[in-house]
N, C-alpha and C positions, 0 to 999 in steps of 0.2 A: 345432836345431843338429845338422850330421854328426858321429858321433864319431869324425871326421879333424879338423875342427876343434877338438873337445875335451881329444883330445890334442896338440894344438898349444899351444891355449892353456896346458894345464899343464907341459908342458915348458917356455914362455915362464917362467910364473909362479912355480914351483920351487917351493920348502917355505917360503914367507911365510906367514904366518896370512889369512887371508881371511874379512869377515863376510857373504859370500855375498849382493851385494845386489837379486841379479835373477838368476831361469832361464828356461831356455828348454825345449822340449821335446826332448828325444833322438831322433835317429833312423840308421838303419844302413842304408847301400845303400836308402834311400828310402822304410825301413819303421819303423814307430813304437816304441821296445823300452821305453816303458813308463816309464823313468825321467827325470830333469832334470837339467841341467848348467848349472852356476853363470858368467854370461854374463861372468866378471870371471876365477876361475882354471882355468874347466876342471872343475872337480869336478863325477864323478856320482856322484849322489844318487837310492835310490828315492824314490817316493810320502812313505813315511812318513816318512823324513830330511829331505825335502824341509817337510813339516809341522813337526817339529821345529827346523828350523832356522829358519824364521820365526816361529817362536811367539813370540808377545807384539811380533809389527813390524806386526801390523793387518792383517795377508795373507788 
């Protein structure tokens, strides 16, 4: 996902709670920057947040 998209979505999605149920991979003008963004608010998330927030959903 762009993160033009990413901040879209989170502007869309505002400060609701969110239990992050699907990411995507991030990238910037077409290059990959490592982290994930939550396909529901926008949230990016490293590697390890990214682990942590599925822990225990069988990911």
């Amino acid at each position: 996902m762009q993160k033009k998209k990413a901040t879209e979505l989170q502007q869309a999605w505002g400060a609701k709670p969110c239990p992050h149920p699907a990411f995507a991979k991030e990238y910037d003008l077409g290059e990959r920057t490592g982290n994930y963004v939550c396909t529901q608010c926008g949230a990016i998330l490293s590697f390890r947040e990214k682990v942590e927030a599925t822990k225990g959903r069988g990911e």
